[in-house]
C-alpha positions in Angstrom: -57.9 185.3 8.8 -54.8 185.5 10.5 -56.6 188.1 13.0 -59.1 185.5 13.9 -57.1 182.7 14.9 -56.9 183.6 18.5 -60.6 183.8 18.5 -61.1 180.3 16.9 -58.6 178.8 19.3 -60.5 179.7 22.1 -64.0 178.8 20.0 -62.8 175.2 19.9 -60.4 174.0 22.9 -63.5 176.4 25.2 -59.9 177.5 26.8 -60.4 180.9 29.3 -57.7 182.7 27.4 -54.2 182.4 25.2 -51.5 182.9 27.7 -48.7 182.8 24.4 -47.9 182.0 21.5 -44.6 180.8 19.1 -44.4 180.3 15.7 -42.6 177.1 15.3 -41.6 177.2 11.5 -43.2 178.6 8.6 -44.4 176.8 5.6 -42.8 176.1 2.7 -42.5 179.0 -0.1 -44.2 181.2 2.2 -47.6 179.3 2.4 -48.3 180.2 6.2 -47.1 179.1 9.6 -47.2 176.6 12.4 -48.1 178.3 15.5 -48.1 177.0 19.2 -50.8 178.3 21.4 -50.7 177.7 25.3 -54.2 177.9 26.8 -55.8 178.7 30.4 -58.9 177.3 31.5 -58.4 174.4 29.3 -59.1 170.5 29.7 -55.6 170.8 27.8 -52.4 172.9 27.9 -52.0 173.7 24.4 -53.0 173.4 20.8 -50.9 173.7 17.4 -52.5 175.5 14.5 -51.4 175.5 11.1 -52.6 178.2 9.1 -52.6 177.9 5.3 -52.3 181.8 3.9 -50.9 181.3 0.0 -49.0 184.0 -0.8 -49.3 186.7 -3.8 -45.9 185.5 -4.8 -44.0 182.3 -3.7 -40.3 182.1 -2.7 -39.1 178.9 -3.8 -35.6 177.4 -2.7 -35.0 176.2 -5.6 -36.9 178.7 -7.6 -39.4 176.5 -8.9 -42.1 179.4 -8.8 -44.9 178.3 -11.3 -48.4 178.1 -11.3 -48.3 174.3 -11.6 -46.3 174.5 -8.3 -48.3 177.1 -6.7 -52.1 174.5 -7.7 -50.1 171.5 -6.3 -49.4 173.5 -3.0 -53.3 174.4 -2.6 -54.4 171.1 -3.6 -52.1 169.5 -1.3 -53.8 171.8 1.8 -57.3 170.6 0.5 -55.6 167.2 0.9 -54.9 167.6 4.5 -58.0 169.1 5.3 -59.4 166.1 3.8 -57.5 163.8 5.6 -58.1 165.3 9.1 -61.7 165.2 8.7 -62.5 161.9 7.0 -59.5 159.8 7.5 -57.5 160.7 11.0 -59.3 159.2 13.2 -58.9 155.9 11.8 -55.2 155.6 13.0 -55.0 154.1 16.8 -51.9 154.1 19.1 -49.7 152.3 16.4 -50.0 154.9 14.4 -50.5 157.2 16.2 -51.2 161.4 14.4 -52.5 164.4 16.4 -56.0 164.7 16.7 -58.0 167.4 15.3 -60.3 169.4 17.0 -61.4 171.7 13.8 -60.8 173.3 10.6 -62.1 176.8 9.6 -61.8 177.2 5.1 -62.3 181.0 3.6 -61.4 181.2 0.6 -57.9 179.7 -0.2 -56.8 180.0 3.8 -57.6 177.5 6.5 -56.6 176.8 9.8 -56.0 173.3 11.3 -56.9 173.0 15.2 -54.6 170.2 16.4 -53.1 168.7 19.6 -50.1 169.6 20.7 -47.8 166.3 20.6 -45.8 167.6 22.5 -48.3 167.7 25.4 -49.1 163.8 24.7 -45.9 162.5 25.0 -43.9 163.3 21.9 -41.8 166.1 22.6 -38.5 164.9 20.9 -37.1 165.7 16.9 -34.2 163.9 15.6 -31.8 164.4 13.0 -30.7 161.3 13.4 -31.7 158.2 14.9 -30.7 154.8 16.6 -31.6 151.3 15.5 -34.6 151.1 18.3 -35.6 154.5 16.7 -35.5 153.6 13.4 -37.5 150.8 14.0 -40.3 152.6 15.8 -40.4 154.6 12.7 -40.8 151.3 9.9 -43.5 150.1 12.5 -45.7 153.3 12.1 -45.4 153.0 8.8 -46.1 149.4 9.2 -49.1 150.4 11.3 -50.4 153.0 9.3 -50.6 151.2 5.7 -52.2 148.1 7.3 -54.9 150.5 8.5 -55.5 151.6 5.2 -55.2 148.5 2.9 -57.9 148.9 0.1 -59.4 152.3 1.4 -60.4 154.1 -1.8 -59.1 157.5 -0.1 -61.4 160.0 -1.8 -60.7 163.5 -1.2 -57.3 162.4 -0.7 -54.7 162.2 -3.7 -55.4 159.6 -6.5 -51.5 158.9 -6.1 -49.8 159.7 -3.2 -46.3 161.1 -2.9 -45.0 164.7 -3.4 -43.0 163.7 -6.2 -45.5 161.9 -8.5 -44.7 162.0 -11.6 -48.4 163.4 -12.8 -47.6 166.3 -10.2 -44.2 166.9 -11.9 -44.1 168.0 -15.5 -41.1 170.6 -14.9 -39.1 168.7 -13.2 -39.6 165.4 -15.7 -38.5 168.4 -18.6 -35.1 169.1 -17.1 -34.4 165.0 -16.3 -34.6 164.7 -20.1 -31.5 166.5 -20.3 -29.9 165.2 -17.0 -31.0 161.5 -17.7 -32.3 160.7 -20.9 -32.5 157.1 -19.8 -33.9 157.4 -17.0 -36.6 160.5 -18.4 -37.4 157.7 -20.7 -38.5 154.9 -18.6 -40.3 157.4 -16.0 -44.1 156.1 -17.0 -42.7 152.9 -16.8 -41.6 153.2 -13.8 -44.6 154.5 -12.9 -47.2 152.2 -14.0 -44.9 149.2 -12.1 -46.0 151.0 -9.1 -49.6 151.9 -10.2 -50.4 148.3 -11.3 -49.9 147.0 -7.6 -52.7 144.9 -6.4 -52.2 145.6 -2.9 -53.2 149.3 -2.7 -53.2 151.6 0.5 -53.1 154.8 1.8 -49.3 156.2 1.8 -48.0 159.3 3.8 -46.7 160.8 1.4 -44.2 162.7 2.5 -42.4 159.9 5.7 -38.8 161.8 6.4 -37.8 161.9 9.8 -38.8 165.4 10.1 -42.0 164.5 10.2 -41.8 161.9 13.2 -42.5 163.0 16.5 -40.7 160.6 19.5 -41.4 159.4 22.8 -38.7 160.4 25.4 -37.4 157.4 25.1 -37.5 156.7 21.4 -39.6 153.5 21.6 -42.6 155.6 20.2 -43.5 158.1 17.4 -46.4 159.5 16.1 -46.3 161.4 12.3 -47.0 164.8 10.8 -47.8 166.6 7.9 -50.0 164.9 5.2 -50.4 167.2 2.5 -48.9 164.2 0.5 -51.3 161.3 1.8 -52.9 159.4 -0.8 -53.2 156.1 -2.8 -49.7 153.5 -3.0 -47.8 151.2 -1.8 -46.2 150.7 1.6 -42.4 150.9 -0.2 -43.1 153.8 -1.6 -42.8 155.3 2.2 -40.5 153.3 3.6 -38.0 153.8 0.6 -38.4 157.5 1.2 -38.0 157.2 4.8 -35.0 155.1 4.6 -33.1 157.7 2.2 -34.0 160.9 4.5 -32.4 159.5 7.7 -29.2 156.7 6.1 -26.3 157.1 4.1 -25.5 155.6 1.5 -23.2 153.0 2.9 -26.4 152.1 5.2 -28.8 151.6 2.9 -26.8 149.2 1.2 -25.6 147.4 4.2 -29.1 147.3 6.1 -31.5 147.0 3.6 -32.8 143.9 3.6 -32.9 143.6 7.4 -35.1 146.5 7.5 -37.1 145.6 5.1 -37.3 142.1 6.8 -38.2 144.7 10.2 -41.1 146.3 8.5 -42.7 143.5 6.6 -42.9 141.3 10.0 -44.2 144.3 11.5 -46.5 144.7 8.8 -47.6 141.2 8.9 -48.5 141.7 12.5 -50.4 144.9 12.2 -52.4 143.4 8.9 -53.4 139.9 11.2 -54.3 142.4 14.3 -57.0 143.7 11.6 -58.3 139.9 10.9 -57.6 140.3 7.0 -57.9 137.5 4.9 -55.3 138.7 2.4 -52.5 136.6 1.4 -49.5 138.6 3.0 -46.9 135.8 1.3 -48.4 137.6 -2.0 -48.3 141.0 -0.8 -45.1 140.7 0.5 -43.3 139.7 -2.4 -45.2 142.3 -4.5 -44.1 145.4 -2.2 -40.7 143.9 -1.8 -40.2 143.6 -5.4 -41.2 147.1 -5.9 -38.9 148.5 -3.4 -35.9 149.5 -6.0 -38.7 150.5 -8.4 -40.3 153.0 -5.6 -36.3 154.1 -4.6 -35.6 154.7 -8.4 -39.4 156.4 -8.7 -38.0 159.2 -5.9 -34.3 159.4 -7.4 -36.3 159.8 -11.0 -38.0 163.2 -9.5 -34.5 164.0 -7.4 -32.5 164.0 -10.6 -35.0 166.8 -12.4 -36.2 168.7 -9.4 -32.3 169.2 -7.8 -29.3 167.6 -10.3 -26.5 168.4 -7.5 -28.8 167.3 -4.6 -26.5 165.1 -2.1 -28.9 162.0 -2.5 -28.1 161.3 -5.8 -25.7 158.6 -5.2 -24.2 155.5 -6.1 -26.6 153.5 -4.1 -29.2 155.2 -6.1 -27.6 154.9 -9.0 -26.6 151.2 -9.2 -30.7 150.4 -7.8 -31.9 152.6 -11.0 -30.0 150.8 -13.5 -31.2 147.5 -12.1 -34.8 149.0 -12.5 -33.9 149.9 -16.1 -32.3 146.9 -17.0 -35.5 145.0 -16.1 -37.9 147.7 -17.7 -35.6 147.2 -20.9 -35.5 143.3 -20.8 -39.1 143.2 -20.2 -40.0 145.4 -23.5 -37.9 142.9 -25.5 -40.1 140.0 -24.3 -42.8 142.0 -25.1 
């Protein structure tokens, strides 16, 4: 397929010709690339395409090279196919994700057709980010699972989240060694967040990364939803939170930004004329935010032992989840 990418670039944008092209990154294990195309004779200047080509034998990081890893990878690209199709479109400005102009399946490759965010306004990448910038980030999230509060999200996954704990059988067999508490209280934990009553549609995979930023920092848009899929909006935000603050910031800012993406997401949920109770909702997802926090440090703990996020922060929230899981089998 990889010969006929040119060919479907210019099938879809109706550009004159490709005047270059850069590879931006490859994927992850070896599963493709992420290619920039700059166009002539084109209503715009340049497209991005991602091209899903699994290999005949992964290169994991962390060697976790199994067939279970290499069906999650596929299913996760049918996932985003999925979500570009049916479900993009749905985001406006406040949320804003490239558009995509097509997708072409054979066999176990596609491509992805998308605008270049870079073109629209969204040319910066951090590594780190300032307190504007981190709140432009909780507001997309904000944003995004407002847009998607009770949406079924077939096609998509039935639980979002690369690290769910259904998608993560190896990783849950070496935390019984690591953590036997923790290993323990894993479906636990996991049915707290299941048994939600305010469902939405979560990214899935909301590190900094993944966010795109204005020139000035007072805007993002997001990438990469292999991961999108049913939750709650903590799940993200706990995720998000932990790929861009240390420690020492998480626990000294947490509750203000929490405070700065439930008002945001209040906001975005009354722009949508919903008649839900957001007092409810809000003390639902607040109370699961340690639960979500200790759901990601669960799957940390089995998929990477010496990984530098396992920390005291972490640590302290996940005994307070298993403290309550314990008390409440008791009363049970």
């Amino acid at each position: 397929m990889k010969d006929r990418i040119p060919a479907i670039v210019l099938k879809y944008t109706q550009a004159r010709e490709i005047a270059a092209q850069a590879v931006l990154q490859k994927l992850w294990s070896g599963y493709g690339s992420i290619v920039r195309y700059r166009l002539l004779g084109a209503e715009i200047p340049s497209v991005i395409v991602k091209h899903v080509s699994p290999p005949t034998a992964a290169d994991h990081p962390r060697g976790w090279n199994t067939d279970i890893s290499h069906q999650r990878k596929l299913r996760s690209y049918a996932v985003e196919t999925a979500w570009y199709r049916e479900y993009a479109n749905r985001c406006g400005a406040d949320c804003r994700v490239p558009h995509c102009l097509a997708v072409v399946n054979e066999g176990d490759e596609v491509a992805m057709v998308l605008e270049d965010l870079d073109a629209v306004g969204f040319p910066v990448r951090k590594q780190s980010v300032s307190e504007s910038e981190l709140i432009a980030c909780l507001s997309w999230l904000a944003h995004f699972h407002a847009s998607f509060l009770s949406v079924s999200g077939d096609g998509l996954w039935a639980c979002g989240c690369y690290w769910h704990l259904e998608t993560r059988p190896d990783e849950l067999k070496v935390l019984a060694d690591e953590d036997p508490a923790l290993w323990a209280a894993a479906e636990a934990i996991d049915l707290k967040l299941k048994a939600s009553p305010y469902r939405t549609l979560v990214h899935g995979d909301a590190k900094l990364a993944n966010f795109c930023f204005s020139q000035n920092g007072e805007s993002v848009a997001a990438v990469d939803f292999q991961y999108v899929g049913a939750g709650v909006g903590v799940q993200d935000v706990a995720y998000f939170l932990g790929s861009c603050l240390s420690e020492q910031d998480c626990a000294r800012a947490e509750q203000g930004l929490l405070d700065v993406y439930f008002t945001a997401l209040r906001e975005a949920i009354l722009l949508r004329a919903s008649d839900l109770d957001l007092d409810a909702l809000e003390a639902n997802w607040r109370a699961l935010y340690p639960v979500a926090w200790t759901d990601f440090h669960r799957f940390l703990k089995g998929w990477s032992p010496g990984h530098w996020k396992i920390n005291s922060y972490s640590e302290q929230l996940a005994a307070s989840v298993l403290a309550d899981i314990e008390m409440e089998d008791r009363c049970n």
